[in-house]
mmCIF file of the N, C-alpha and C atoms, coordinates in Angstrom:
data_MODEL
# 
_entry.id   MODEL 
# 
loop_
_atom_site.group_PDB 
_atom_site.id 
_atom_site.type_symbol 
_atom_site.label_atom_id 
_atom_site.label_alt_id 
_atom_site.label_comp_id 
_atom_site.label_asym_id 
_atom_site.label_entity_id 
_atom_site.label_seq_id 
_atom_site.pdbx_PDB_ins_code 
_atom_site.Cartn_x 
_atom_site.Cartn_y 
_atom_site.Cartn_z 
_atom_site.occupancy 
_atom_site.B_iso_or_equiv 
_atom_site.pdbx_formal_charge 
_atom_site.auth_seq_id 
_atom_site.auth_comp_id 
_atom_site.auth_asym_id 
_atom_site.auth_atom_id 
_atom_site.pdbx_PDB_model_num 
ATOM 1   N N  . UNK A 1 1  ? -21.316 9.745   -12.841 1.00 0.00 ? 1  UNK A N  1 
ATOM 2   C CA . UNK A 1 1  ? -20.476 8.567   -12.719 1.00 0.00 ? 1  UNK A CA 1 
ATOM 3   C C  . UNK A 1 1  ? -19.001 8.958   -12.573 1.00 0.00 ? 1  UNK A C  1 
ATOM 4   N N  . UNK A 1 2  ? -18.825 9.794   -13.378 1.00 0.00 ? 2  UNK A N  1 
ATOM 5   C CA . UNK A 1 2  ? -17.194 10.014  -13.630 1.00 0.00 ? 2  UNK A CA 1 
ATOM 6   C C  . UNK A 1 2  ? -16.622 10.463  -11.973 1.00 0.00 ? 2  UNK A C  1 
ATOM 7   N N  . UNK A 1 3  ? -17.637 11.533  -11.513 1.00 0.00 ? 3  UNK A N  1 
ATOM 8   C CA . UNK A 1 3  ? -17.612 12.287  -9.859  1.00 0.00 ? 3  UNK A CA 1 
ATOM 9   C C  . UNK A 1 3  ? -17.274 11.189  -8.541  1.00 0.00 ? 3  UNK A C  1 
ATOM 10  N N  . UNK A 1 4  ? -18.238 9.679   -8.688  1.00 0.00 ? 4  UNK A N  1 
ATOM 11  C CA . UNK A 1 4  ? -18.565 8.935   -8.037  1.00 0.00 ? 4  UNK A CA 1 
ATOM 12  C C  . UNK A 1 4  ? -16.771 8.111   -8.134  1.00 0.00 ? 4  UNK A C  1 
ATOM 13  N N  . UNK A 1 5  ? -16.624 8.130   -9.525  1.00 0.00 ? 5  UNK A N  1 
ATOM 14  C CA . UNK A 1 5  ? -15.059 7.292   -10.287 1.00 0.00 ? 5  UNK A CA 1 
ATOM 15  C C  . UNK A 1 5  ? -13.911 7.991   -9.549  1.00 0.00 ? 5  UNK A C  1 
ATOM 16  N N  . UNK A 1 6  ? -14.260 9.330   -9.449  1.00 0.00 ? 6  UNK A N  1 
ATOM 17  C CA . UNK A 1 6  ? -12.911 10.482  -9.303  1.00 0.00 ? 6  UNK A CA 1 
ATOM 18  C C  . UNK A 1 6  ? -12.895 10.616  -7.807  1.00 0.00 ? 6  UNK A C  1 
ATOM 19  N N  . UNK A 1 7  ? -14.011 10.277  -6.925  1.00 0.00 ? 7  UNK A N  1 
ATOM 20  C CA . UNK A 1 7  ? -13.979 10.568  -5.616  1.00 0.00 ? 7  UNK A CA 1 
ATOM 21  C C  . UNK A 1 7  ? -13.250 9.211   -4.658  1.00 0.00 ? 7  UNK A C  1 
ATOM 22  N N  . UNK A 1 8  ? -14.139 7.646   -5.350  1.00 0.00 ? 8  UNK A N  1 
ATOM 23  C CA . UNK A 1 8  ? -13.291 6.842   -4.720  1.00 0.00 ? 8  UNK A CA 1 
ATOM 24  C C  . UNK A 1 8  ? -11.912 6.887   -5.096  1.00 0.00 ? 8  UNK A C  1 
ATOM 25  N N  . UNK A 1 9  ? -11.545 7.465   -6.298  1.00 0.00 ? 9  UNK A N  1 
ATOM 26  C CA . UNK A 1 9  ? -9.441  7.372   -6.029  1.00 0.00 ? 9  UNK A CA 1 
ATOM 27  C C  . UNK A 1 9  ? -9.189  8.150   -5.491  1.00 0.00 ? 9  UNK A C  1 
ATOM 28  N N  . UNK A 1 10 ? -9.846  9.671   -5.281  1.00 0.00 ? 10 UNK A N  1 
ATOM 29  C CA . UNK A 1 10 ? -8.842  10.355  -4.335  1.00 0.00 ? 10 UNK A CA 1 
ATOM 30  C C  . UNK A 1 10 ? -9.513  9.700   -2.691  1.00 0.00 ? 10 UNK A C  1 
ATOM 31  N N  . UNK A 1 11 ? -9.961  9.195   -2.526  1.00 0.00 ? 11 UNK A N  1 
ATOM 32  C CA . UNK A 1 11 ? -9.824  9.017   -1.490  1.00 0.00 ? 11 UNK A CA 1 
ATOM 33  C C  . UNK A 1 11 ? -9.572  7.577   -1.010  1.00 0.00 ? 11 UNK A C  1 
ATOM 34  N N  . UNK A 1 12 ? -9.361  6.380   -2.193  1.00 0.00 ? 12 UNK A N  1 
ATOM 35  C CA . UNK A 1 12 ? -8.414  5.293   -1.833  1.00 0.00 ? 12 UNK A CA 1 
ATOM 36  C C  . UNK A 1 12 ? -6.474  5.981   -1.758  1.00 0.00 ? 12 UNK A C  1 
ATOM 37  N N  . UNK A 1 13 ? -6.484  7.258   -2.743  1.00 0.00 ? 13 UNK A N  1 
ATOM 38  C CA . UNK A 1 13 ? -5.084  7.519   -2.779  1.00 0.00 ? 13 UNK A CA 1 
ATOM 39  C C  . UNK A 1 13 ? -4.627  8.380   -1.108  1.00 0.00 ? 13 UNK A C  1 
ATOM 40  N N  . UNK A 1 14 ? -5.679  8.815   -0.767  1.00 0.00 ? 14 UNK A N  1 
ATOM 41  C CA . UNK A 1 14 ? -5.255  9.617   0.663   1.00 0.00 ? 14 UNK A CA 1 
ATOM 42  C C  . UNK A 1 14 ? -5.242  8.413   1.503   1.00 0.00 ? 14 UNK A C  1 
ATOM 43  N N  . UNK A 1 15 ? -6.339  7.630   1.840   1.00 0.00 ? 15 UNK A N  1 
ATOM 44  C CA . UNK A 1 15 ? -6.035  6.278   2.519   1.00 0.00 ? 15 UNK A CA 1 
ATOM 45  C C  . UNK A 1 15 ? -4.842  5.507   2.572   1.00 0.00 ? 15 UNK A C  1 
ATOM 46  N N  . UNK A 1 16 ? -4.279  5.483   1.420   1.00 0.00 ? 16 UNK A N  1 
ATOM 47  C CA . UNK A 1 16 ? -3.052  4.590   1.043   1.00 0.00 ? 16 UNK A CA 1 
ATOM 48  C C  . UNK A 1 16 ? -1.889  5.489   1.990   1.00 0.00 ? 16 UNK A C  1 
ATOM 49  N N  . UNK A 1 17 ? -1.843  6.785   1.208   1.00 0.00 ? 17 UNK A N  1 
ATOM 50  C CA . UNK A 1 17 ? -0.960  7.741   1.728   1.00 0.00 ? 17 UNK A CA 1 
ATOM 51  C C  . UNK A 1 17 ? -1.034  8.063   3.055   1.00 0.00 ? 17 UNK A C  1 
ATOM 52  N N  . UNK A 1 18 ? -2.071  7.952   3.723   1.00 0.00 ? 18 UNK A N  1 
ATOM 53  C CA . UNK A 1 18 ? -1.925  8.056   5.194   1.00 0.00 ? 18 UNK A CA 1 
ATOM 54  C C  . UNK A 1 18 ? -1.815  6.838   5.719   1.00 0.00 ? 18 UNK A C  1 
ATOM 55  N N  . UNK A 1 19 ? -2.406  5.938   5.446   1.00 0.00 ? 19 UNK A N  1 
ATOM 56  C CA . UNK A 1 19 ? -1.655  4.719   6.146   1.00 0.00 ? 19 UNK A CA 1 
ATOM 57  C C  . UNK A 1 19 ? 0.111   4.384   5.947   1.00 0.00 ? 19 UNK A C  1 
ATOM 58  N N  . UNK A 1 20 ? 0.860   4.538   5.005   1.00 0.00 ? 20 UNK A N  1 
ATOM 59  C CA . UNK A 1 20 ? 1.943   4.574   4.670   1.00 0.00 ? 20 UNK A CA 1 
ATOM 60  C C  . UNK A 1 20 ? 2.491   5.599   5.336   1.00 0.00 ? 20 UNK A C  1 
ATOM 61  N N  . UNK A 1 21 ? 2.653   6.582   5.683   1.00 0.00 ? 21 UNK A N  1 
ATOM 62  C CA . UNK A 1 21 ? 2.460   7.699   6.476   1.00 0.00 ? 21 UNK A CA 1 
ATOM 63  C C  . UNK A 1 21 ? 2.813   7.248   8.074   1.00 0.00 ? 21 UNK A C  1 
ATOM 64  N N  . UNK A 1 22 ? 1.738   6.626   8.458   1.00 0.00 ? 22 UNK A N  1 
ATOM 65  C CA . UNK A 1 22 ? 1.766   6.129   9.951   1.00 0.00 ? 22 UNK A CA 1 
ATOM 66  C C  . UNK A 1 22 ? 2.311   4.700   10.084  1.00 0.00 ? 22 UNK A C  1 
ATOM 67  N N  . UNK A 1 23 ? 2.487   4.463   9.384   1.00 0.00 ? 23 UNK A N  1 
ATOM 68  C CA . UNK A 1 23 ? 3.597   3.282   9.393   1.00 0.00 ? 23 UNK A CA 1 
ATOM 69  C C  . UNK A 1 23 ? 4.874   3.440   9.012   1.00 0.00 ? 23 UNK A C  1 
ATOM 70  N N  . UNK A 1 24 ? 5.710   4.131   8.482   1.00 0.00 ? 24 UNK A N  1 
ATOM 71  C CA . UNK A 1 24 ? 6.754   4.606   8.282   1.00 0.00 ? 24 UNK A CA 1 
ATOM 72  C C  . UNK A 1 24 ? 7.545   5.616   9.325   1.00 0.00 ? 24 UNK A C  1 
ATOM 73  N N  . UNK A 1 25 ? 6.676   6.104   9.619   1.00 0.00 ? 25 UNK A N  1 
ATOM 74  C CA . UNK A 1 25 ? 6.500   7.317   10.471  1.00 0.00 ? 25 UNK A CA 1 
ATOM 75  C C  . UNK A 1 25 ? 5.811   7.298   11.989  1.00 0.00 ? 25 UNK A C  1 
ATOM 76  N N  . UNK A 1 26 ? 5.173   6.527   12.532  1.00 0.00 ? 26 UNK A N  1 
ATOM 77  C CA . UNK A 1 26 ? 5.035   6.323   14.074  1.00 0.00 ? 26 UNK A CA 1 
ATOM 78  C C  . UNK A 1 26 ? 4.925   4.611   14.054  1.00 0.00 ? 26 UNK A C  1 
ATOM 79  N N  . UNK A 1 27 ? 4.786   3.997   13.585  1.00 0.00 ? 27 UNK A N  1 
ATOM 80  C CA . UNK A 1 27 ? 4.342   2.139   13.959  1.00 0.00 ? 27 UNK A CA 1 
ATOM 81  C C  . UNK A 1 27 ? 5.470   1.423   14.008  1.00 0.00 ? 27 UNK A C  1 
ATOM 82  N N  . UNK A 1 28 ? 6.188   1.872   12.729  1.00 0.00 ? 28 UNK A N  1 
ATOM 83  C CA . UNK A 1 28 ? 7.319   0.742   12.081  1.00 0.00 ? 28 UNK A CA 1 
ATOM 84  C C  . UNK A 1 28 ? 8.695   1.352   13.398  1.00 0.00 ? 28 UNK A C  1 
ATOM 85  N N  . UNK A 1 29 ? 8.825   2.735   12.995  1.00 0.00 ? 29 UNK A N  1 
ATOM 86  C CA . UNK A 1 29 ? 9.942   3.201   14.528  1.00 0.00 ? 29 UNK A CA 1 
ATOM 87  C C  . UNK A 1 29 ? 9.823   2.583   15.534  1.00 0.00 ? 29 UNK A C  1 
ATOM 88  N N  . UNK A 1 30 ? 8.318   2.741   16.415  1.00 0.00 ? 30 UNK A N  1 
ATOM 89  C CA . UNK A 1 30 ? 8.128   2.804   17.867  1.00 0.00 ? 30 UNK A CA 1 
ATOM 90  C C  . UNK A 1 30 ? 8.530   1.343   17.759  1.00 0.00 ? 30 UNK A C  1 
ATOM 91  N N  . UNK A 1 31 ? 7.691   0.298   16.785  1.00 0.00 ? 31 UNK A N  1 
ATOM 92  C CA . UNK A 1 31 ? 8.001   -1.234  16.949  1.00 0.00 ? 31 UNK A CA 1 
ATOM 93  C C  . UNK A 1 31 ? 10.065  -1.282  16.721  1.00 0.00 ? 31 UNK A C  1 
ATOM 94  N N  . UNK A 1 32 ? 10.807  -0.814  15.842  1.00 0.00 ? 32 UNK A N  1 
ATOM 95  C CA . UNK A 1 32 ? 11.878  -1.348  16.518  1.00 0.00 ? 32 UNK A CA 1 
ATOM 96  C C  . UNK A 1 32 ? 12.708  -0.264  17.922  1.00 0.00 ? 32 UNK A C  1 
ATOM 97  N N  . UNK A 1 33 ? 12.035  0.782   17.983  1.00 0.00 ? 33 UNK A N  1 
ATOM 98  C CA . UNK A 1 33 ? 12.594  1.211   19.079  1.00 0.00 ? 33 UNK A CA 1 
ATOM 99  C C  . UNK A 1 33 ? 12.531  0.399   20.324  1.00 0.00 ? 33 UNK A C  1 
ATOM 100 N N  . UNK A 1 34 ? 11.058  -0.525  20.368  1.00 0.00 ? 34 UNK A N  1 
ATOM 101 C CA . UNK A 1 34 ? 11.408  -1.543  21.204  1.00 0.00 ? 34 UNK A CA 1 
ATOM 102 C C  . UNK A 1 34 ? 12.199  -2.418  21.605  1.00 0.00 ? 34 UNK A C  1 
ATOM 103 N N  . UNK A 1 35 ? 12.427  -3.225  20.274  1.00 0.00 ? 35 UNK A N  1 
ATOM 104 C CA . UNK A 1 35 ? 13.916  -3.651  20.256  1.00 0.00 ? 35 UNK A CA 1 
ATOM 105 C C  . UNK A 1 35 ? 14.046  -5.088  20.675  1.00 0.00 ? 35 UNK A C  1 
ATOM 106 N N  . UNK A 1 36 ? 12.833  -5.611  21.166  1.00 0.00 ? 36 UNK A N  1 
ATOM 107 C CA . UNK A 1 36 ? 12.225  -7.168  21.093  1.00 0.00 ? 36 UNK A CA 1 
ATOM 108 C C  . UNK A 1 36 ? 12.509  -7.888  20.002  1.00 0.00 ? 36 UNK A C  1 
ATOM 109 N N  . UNK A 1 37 ? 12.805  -9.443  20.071  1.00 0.00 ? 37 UNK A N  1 
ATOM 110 C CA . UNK A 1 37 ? 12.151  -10.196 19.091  1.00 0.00 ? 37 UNK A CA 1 
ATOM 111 C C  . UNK A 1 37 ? 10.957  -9.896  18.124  1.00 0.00 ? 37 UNK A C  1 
ATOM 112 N N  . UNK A 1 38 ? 10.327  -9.853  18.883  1.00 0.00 ? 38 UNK A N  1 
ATOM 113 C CA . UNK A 1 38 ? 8.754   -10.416 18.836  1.00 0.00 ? 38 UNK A CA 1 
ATOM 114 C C  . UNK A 1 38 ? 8.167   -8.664  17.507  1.00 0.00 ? 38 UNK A C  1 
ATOM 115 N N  . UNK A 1 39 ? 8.798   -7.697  18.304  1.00 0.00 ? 39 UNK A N  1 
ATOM 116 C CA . UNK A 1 39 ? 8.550   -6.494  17.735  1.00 0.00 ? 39 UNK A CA 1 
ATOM 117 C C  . UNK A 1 39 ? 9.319   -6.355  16.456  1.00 0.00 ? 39 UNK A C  1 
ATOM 118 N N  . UNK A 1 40 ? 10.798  -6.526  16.340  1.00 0.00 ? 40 UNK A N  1 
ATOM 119 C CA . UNK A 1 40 ? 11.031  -6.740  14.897  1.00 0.00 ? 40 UNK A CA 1 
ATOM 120 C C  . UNK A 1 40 ? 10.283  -7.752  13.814  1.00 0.00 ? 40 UNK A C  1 
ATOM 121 N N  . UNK A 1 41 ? 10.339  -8.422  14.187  1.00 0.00 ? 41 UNK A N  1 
ATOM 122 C CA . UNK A 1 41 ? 9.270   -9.788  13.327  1.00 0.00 ? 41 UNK A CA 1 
ATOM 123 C C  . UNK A 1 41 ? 7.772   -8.738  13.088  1.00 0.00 ? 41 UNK A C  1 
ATOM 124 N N  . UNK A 1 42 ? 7.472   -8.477  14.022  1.00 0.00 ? 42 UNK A N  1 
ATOM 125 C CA . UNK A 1 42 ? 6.028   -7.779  13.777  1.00 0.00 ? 42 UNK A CA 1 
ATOM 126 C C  . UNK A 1 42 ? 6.660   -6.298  12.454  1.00 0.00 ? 42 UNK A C  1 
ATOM 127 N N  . UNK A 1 43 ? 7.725   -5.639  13.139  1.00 0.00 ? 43 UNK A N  1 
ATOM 128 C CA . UNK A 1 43 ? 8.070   -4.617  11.869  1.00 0.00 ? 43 UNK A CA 1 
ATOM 129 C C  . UNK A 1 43 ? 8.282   -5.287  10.288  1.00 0.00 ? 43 UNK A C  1 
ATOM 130 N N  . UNK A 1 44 ? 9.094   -6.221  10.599  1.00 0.00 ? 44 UNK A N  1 
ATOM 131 C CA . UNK A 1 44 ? 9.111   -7.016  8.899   1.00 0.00 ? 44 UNK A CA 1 
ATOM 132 C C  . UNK A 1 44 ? 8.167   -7.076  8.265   1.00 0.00 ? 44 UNK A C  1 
ATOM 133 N N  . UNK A 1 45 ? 7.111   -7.946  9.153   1.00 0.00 ? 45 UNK A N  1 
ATOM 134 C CA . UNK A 1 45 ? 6.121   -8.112  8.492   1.00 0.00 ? 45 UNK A CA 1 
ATOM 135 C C  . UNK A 1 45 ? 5.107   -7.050  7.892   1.00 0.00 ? 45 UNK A C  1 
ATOM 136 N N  . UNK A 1 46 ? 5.145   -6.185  8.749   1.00 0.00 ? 46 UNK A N  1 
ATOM 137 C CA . UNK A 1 46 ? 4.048   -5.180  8.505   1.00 0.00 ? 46 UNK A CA 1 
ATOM 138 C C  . UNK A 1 46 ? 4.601   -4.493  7.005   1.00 0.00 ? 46 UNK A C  1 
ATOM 139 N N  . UNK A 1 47 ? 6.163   -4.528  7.187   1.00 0.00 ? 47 UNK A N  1 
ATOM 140 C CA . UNK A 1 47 ? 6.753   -3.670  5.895   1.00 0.00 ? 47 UNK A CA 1 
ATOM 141 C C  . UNK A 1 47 ? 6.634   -4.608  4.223   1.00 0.00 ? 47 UNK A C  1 
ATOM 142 N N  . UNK A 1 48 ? 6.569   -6.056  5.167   1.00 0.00 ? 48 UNK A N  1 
ATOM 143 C CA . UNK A 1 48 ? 6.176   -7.137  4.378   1.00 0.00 ? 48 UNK A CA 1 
ATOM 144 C C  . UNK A 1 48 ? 5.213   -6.875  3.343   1.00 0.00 ? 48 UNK A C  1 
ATOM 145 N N  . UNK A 1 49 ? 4.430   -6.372  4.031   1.00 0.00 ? 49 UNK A N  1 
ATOM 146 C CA . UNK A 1 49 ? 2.682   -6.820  3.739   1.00 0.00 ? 49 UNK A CA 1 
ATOM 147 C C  . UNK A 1 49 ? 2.889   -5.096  2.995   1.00 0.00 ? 49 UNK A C  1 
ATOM 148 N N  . UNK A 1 50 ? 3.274   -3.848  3.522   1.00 0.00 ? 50 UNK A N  1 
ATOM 149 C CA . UNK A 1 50 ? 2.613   -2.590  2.779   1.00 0.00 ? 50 UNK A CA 1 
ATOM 150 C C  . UNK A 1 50 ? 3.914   -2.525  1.512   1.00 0.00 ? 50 UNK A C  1 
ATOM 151 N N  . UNK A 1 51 ? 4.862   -3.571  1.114   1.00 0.00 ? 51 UNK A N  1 
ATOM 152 C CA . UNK A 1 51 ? 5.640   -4.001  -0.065  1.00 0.00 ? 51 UNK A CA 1 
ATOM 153 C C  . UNK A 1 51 ? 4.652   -4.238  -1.245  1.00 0.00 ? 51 UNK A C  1 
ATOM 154 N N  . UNK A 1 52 ? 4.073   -5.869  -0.470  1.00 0.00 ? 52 UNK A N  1 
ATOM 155 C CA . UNK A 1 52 ? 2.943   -6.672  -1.465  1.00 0.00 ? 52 UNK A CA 1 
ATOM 156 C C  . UNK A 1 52 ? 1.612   -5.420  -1.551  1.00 0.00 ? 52 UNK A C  1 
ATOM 157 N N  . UNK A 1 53 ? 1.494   -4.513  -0.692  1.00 0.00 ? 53 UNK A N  1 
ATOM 158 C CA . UNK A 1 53 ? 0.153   -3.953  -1.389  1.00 0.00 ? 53 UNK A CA 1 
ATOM 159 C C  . UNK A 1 53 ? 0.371   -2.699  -2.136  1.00 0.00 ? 53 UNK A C  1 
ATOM 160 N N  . UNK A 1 54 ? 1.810   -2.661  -2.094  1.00 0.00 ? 54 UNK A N  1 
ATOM 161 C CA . UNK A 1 54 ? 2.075   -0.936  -3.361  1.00 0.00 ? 54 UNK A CA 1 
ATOM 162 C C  . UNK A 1 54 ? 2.202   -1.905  -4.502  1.00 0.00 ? 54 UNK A C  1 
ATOM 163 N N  . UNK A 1 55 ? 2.768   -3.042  -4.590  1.00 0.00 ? 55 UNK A N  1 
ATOM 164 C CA . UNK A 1 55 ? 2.521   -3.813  -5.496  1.00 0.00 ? 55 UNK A CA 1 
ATOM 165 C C  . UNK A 1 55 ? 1.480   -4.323  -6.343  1.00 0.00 ? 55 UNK A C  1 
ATOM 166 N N  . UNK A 1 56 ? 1.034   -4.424  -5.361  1.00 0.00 ? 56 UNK A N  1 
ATOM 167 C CA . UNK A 1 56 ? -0.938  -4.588  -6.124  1.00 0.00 ? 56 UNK A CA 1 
ATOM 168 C C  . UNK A 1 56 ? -1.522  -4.245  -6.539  1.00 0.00 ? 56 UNK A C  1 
ATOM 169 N N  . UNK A 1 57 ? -1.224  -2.643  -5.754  1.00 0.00 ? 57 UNK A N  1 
ATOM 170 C CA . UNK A 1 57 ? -1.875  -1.557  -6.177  1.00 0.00 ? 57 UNK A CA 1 
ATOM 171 C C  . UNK A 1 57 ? -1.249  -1.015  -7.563  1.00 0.00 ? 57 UNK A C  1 
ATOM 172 N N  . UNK A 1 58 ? 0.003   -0.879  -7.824  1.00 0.00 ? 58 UNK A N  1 
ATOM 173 C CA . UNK A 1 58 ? 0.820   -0.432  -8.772  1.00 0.00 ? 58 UNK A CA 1 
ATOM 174 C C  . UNK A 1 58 ? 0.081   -1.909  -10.115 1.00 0.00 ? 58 UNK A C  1 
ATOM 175 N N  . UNK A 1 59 ? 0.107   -2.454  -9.997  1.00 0.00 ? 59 UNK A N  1 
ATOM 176 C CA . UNK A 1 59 ? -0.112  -4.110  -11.465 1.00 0.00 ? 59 UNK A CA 1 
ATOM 177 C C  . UNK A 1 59 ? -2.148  -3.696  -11.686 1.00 0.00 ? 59 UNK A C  1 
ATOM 178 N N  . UNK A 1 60 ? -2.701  -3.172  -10.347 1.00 0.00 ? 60 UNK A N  1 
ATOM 179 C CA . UNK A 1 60 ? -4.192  -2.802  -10.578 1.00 0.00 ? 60 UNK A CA 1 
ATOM 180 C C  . UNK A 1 60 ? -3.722  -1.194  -11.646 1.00 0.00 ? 60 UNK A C  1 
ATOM 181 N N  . UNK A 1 61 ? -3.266  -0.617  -11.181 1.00 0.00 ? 61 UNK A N  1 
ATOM 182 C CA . UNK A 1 61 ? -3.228  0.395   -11.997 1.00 0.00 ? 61 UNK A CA 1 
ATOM 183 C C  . UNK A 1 61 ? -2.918  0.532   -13.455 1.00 0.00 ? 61 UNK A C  1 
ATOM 184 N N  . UNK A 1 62 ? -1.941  -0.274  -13.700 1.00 0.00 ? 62 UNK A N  1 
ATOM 185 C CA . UNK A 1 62 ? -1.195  -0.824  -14.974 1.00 0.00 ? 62 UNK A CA 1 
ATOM 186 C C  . UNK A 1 62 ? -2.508  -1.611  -15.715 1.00 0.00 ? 62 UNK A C  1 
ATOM 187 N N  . UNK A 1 63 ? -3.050  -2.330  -15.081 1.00 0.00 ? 63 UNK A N  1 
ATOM 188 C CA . UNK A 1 63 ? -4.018  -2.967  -15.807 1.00 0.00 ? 63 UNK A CA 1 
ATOM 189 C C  . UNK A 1 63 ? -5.355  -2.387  -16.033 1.00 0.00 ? 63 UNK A C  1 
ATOM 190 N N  . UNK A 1 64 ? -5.786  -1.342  -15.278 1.00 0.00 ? 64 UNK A N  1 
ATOM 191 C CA . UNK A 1 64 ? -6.633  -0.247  -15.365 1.00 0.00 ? 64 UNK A CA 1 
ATOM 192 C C  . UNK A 1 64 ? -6.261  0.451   -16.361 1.00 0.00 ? 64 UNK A C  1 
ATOM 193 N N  . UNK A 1 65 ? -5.270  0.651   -16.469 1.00 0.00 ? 65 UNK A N  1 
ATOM 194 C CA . UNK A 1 65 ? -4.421  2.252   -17.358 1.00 0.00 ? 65 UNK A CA 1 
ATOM 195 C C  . UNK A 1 65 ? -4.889  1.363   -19.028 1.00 0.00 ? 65 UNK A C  1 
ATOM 196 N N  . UNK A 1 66 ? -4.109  0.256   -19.129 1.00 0.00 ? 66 UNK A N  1 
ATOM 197 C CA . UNK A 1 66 ? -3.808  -0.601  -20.730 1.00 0.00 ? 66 UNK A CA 1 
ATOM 198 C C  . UNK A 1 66 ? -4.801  -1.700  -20.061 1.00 0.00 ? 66 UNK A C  1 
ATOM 199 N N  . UNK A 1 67 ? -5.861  -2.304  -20.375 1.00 0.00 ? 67 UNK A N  1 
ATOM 200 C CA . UNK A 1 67 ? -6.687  -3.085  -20.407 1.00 0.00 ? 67 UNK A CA 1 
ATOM 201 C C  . UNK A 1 67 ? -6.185  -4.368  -21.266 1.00 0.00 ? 67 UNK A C  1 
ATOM 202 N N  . UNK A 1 68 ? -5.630  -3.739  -22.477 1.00 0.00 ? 68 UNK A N  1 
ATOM 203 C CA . UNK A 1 68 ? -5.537  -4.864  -23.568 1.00 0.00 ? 68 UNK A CA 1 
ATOM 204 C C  . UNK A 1 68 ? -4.678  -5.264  -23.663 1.00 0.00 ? 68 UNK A C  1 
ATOM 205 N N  . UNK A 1 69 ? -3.118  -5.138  -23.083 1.00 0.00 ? 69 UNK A N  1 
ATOM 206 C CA . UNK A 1 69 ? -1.676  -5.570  -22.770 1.00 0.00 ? 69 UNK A CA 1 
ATOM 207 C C  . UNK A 1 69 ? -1.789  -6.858  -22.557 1.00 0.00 ? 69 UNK A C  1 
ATOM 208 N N  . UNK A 1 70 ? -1.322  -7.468  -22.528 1.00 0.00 ? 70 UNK A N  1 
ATOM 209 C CA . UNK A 1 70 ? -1.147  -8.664  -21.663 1.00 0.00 ? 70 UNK A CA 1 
ATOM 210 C C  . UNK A 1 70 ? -2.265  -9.586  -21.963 1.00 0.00 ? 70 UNK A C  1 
ATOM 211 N N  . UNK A 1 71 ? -2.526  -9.647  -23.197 1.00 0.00 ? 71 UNK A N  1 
ATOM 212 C CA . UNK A 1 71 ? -3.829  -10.588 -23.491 1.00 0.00 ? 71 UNK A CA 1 
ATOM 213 C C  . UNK A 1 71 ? -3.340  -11.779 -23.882 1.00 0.00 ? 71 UNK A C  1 
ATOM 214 N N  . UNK A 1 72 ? -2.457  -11.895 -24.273 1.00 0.00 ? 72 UNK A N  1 
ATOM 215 C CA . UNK A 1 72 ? -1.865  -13.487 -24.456 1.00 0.00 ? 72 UNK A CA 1 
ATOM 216 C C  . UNK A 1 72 ? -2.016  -13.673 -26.063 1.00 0.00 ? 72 UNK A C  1 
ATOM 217 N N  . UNK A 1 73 ? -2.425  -12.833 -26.623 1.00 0.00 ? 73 UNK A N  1 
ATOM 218 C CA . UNK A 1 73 ? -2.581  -12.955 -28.248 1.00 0.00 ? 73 UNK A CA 1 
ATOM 219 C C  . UNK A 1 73 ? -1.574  -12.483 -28.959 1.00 0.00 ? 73 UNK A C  1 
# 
């Protein structure tokens, strides 16, 4: 179990890291090197959206890590 536990994070953490990776680094550039409307709006957003999911990911972890925090008691 623990193997099965330890294999999906390293390889949700390389996923993360390579997608962040190619968006920082070839997507998010080439889109404003274009230099369109249409292509900045598309860069915001995309930076939009990989904001809200280090976020997600960071409050899943926190709540993974301390389970019992935040219980309201």
């Amino acid at each position: 179990m623990f193997a099965m536990k330890l294999t999906l994070i390293v390889l949700g953490a390389l996923l993360y890291l390579v997608a962040s990776a190619c968006w920082f680094f070839w997507l998010g550039p080439g889109l404003l090197a274009t230099g369109t409307t249409e292509a900045v709006i598309y860069a915001f957003a995309g930076t939009c959206a990989w904001m809200l999911i280090t976020f997600g990911l960071a409050v899943h972890i926190i709540k993974t890590a301390r389970p019992t925090v935040g219980d309201g008691r």
